[in-house]
Legacy VTK file of the C-alpha trace (Angstrom):
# vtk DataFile Version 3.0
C-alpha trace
ASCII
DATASET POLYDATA
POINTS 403 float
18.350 -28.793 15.623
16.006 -25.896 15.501
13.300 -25.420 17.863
9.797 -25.535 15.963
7.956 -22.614 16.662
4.105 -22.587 16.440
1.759 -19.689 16.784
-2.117 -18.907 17.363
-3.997 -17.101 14.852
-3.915 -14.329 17.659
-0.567 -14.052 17.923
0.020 -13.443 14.620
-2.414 -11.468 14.109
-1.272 -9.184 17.080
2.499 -9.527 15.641
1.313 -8.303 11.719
-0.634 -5.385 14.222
2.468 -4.157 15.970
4.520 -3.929 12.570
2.400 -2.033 11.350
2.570 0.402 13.616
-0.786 -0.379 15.629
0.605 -1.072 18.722
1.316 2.293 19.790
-0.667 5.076 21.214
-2.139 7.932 18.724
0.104 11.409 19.348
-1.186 13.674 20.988
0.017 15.968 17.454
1.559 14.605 14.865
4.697 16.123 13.545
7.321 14.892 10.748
9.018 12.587 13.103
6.061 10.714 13.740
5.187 10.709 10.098
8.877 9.531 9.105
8.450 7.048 11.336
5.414 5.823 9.483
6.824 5.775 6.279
10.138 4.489 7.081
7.970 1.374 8.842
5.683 0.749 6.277
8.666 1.290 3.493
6.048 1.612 0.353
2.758 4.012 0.813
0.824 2.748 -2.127
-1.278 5.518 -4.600
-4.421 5.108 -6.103
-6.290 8.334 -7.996
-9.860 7.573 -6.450
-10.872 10.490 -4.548
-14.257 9.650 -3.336
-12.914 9.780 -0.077
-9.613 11.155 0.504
-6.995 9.467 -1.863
-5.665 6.485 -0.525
-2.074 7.427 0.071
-3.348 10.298 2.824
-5.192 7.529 4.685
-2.099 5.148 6.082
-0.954 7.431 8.463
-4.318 9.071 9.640
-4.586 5.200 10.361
-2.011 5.174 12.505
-1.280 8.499 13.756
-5.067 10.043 13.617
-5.925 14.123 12.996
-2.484 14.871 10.926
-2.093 17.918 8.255
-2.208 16.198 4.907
0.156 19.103 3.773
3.026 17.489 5.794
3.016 14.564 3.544
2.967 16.400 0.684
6.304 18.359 2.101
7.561 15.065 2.311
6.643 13.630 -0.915
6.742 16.718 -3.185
8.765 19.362 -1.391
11.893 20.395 -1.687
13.870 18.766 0.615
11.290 15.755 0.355
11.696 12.088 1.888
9.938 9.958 -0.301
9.979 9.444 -3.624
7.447 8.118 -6.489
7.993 4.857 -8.188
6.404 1.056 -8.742
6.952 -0.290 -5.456
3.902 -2.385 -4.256
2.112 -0.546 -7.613
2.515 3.463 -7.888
3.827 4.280 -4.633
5.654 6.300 -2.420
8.630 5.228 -0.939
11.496 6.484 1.203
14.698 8.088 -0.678
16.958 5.453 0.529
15.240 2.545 -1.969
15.691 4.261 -4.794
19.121 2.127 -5.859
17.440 -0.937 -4.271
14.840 -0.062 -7.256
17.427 0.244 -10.036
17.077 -3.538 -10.587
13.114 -3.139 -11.922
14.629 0.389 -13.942
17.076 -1.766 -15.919
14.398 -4.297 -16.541
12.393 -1.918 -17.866
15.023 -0.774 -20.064
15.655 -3.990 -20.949
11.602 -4.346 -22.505
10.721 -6.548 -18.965
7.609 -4.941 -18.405
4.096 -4.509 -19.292
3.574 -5.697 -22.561
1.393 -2.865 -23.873
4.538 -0.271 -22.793
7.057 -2.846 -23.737
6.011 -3.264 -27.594
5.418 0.444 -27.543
9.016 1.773 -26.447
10.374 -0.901 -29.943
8.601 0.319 -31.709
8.669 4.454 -31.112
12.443 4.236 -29.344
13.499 6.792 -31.659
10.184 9.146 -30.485
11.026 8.383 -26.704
14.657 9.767 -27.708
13.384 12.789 -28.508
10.494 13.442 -25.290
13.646 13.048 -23.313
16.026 15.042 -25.044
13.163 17.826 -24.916
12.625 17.569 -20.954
16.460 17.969 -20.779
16.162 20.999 -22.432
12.698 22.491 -21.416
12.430 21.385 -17.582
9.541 19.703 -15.944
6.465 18.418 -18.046
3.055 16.560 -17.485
1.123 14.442 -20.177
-0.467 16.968 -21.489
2.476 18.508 -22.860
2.911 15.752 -24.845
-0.577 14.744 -25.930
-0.662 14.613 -29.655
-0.397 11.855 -31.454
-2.781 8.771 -31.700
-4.094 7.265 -28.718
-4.673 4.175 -27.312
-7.575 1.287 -26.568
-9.331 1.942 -23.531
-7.292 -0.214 -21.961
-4.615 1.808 -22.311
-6.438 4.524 -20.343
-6.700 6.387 -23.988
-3.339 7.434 -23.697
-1.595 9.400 -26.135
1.752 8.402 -27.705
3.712 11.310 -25.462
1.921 10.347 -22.584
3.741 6.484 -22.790
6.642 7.474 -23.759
6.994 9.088 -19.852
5.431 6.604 -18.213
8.182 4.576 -20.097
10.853 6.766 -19.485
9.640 6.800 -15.324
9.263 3.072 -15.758
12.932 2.722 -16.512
14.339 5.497 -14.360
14.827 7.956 -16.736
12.248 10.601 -14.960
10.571 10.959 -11.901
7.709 13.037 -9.833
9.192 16.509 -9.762
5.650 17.730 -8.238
2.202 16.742 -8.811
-0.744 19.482 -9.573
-3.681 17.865 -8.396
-3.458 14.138 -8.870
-1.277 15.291 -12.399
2.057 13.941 -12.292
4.689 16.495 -12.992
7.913 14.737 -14.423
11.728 15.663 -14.485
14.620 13.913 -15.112
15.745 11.561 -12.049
18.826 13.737 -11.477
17.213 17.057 -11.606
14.930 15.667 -8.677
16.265 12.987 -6.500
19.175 14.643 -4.462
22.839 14.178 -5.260
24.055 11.860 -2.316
20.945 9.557 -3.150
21.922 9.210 -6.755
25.588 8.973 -5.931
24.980 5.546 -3.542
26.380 2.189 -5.923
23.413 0.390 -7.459
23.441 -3.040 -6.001
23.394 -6.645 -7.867
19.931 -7.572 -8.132
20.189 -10.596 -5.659
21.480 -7.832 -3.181
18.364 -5.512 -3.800
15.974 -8.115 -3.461
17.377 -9.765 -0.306
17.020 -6.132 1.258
13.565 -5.535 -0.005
12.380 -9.058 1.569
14.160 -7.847 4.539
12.119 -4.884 4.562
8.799 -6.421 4.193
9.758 -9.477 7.033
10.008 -5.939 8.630
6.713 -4.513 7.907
4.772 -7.531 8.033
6.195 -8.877 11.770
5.354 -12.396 10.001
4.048 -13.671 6.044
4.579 -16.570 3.870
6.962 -16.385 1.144
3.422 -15.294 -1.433
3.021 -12.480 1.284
6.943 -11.606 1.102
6.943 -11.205 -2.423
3.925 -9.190 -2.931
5.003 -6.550 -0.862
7.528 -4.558 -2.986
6.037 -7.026 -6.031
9.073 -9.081 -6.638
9.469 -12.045 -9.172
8.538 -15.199 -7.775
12.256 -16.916 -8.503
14.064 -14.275 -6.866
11.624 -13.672 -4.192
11.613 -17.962 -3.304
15.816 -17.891 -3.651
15.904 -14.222 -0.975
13.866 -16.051 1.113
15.397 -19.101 1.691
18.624 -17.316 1.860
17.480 -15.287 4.487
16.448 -18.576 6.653
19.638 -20.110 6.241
21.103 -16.471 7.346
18.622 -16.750 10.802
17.629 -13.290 9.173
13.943 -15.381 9.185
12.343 -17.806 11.286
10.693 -20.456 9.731
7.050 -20.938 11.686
3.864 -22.670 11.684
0.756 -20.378 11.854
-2.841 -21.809 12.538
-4.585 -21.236 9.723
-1.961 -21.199 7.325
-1.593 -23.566 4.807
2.039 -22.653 3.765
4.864 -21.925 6.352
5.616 -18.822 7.326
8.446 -16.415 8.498
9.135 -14.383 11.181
11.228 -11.201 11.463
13.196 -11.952 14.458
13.036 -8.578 16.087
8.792 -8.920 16.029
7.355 -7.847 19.171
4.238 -9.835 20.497
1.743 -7.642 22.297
-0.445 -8.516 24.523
-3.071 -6.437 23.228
-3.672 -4.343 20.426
-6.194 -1.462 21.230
-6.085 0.435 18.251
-9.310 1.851 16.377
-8.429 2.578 12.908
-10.322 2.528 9.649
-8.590 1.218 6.677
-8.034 2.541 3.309
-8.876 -0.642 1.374
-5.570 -0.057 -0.350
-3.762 -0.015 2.873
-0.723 -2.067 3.651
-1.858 -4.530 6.462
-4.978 -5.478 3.956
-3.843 -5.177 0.758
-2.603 -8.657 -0.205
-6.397 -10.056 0.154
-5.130 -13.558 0.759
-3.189 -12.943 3.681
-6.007 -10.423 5.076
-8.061 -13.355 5.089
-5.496 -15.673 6.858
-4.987 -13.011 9.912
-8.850 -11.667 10.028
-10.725 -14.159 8.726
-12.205 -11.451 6.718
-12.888 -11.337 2.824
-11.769 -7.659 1.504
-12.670 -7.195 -1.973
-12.630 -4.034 -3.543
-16.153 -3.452 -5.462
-14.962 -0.247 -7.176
-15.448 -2.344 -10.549
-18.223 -4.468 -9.992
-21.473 -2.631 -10.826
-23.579 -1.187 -8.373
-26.297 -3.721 -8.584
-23.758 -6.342 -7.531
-21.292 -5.078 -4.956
-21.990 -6.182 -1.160
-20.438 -3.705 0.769
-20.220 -0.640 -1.807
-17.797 1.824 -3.760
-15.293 2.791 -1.423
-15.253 0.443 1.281
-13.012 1.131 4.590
-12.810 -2.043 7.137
-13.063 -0.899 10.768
-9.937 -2.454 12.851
-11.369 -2.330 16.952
-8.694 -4.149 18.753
-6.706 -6.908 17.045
-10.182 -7.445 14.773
-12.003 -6.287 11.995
-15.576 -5.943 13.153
-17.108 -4.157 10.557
-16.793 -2.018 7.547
-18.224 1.272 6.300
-18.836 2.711 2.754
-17.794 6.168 2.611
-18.085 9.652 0.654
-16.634 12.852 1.489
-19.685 15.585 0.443
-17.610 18.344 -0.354
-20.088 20.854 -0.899
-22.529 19.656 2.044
-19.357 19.702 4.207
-20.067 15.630 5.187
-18.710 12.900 5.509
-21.732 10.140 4.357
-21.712 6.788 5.641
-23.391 5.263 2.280
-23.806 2.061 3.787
-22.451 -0.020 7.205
-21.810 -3.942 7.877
-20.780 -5.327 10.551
-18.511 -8.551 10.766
-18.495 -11.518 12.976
-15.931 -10.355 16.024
-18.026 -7.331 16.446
-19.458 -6.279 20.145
-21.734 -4.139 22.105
-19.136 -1.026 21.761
-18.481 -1.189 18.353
-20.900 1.814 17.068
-19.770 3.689 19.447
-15.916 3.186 18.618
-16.584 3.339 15.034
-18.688 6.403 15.849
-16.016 7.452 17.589
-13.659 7.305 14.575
-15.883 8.376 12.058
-15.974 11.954 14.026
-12.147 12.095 13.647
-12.049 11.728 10.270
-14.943 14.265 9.548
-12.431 16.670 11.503
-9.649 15.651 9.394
-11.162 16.178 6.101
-12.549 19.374 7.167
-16.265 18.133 6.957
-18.977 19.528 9.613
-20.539 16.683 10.524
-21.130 12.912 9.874
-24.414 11.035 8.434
-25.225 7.404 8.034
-27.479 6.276 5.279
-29.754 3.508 6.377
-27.885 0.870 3.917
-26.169 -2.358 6.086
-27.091 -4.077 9.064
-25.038 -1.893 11.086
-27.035 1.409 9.796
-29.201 2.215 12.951
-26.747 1.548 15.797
-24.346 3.766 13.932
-26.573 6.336 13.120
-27.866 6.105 16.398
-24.177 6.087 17.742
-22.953 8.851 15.746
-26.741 11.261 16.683
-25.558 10.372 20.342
-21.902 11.617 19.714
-23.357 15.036 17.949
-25.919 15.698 20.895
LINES 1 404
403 0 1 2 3 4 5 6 7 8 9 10 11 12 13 14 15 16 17 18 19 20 21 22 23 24 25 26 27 28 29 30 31 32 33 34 35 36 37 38 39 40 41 42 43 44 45 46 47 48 49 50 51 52 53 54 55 56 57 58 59 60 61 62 63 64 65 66 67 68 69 70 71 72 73 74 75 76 77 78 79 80 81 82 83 84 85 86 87 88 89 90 91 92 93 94 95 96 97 98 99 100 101 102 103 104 105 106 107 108 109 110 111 112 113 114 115 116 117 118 119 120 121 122 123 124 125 126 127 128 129 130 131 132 133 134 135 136 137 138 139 140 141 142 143 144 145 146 147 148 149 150 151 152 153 154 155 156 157 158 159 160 161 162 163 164 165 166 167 168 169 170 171 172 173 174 175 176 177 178 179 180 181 182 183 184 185 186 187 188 189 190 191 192 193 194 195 196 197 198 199 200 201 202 203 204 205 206 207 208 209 210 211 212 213 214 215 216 217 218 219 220 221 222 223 224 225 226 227 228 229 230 231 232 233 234 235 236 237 238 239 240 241 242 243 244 245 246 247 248 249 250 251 252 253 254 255 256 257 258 259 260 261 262 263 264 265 266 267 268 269 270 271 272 273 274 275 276 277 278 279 280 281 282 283 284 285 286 287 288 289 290 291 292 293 294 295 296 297 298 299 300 301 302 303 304 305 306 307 308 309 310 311 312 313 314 315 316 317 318 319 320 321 322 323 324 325 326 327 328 329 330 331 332 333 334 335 336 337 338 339 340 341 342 343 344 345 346 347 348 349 350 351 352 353 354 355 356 357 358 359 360 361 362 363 364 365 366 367 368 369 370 371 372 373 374 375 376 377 378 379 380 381 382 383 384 385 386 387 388 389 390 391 392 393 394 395 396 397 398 399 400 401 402
């Protein structure tokens, strides 16, 4: 008979930390190696095109690793001998090279008219127009949308897209083309095999049970501990596969099945987590980031709601446009509304809350924090609007930290 295991809040909590990579000290400098090790941890870096900020797939390992050249993750992402590639992994994301054929499952899916609806209906219905897009990329080299944006376009739902522009986003949906570069945020496509290097392409595709069993692996990985919902959102599996991986796993002893307090479902356990005692880590979070991004489980572990309030109007939202939660310790004690000013050279703190766990020290961390990031985006200084019940201890926090 298996032992039952039960666990604190804290300890998972602490466990989700250390997967994450919060466990462990800040470099002194960050080279590849450290950010390879990032990336190869969190296995999916997820993009967004929001730039208020900085765009959410610089902000993971600044989280992590702190002051880091954003050029070396472009190297690795875009460069020539990169180390990541683009796909839909937990949404757009980057990923390391080695998923790619543990991706090939969702590719032939997509060839297969599995996928959005809108881009489903539309590769039918234009397969012959598709055809040709791709038989001109063979012949012309890379492209972007606008090379191919006659035609009529689409509801606004559709993000007015013209007819060339979803037949590549079909074509990258089903494997056809990938991110040669980008040019700005502009994605610049080639075909897969003109991009992805040889001894990646030549590894066998495996069955789809295989792929998925290795992608659940993966997340167990990354997550330290999750429910089966949490498992499957990671790489955004479907929920029979995900349920069948799972249990397979279990039966394997590749998971342990545990009770969590505060969790209503049961939930697994990588067996290779490690259990610190303490996390002292003081990192803000991209709301798109990894250990927050499945707003469920945030809630389970924190006790924290995250919502993002990009779309809600301004009248309405709480906490503001681009809100980043402030991790001190193994809690989230407040959160911060932030703009990078550009052409003032400052990074604005629009508006500050804090949450329940915080303490006595937590302007001055955040403070703290806030200064590295300024440094890392290039901007002079930082400024705190006086928006949030957290406004004049910052402020007065980050005036002390200037002096």
């Amino acid at each position: 008979m298996k032992e039952k295991i039960d666990l604190s809040a804290k300890q998972a909590r602490r466990i989700a930390l250390a997967a994450q990579g919060f466990a462990e000290a800040r470099p002194a400098s960050v080279n590849r190696r450290h950010f390879a090790k990032t990336a190869d941890r969190l296995g999916v870096i997820q993009l967004d095109s929001v730039n208020v900020l900085v765009r959410t797939h610089y902000l993971p390992a600044f989280s992590r690793l702190g002051v880091y050249p954003q050029a070396l993750l472009e190297k690795e992402a875009w460069g020539k001998k990169r180390s990541l590639f683009e796909y839909w992994g937990h949404e757009a994301s980057l990923m390391p090279l080695a998923l790619q054929p543990l991706l090939r499952w969702r590719m032939a899916r997509a060839q297969a008219g599995e996928l959005w609806g809108g881009l489903a209906r539309f590769a039918k219905e234009k397969r012959a127009y598709i055809k040709s897009v791709l038989a001109e990329i063979e012949k012309r080299g890379p492209v972007t949308g606008g090379d191919f944006a006659t035609g009529p376009r689409g509801a606004s739902g559709w993000w007015s897209w013209s007819d060339g522009k979803r037949a590549l986003e079909w074509l990258f949906w089903a494997g056809y083309l990938t991110t040669a570069t980008r040019r700005g945020f502009e994605r610049v496509y080639d075909l897969t095999e003109r991009v992805m290097p040889a001894d990646i392409m030549g590894l066998p595709t495996p069955s789809e049970a295989d792929a998925q069993r290795e992608l659940v692996r993966m997340a167990a990985r990354a997550m330290g501990i999750a429910t089966e919902a949490d498992l499957r959102d990671y790489f955004r599996l479907p929920l029979q596969g995900a349920r069948a991986r799972v249990q397979e796993l279990v039966e394997a002893g590749e998971l342990l099945q545990v009770s969590v307090e505060g969790f209503h479902k049961p939930a697994y356990l990588h067996p290779e987590a490690q259990t610190p005692r303490r996390i002292g880590a003081h990192a803000l979070l991209s709301p798109f980031d990894n250990l927050i991004w499945f707003r469920d489980r945030t809630e389970r572990l924190f006790g924290v709601k995250v919502r993002l309030e990009i779309y809600t109007p301004a009248e309405k939202r709480t906490h503001g446009y681009y809100v980043l939660p402030f991790l001190e310790g193994d809690t989230i004690t407040a959160r911060v509304d932030l703009k990078a000013d550009r052409k003032a050279s400052v990074l604005r703190v629009q508006a500050s809350h804090t949450e329940p766990g915080a303490g006595p020290d937590t302007p001055d961390r955040l403070a703290a924090e806030l200064a590295h990031m300024a440094e890392w985006l290039g901007m002079e200084r930082v400024e705190v609007a006086g928006r949030g019940n957290l406004a004049n201890a910052l402020g007065a926090a980050v005036a002390a930290l200037s002096a």
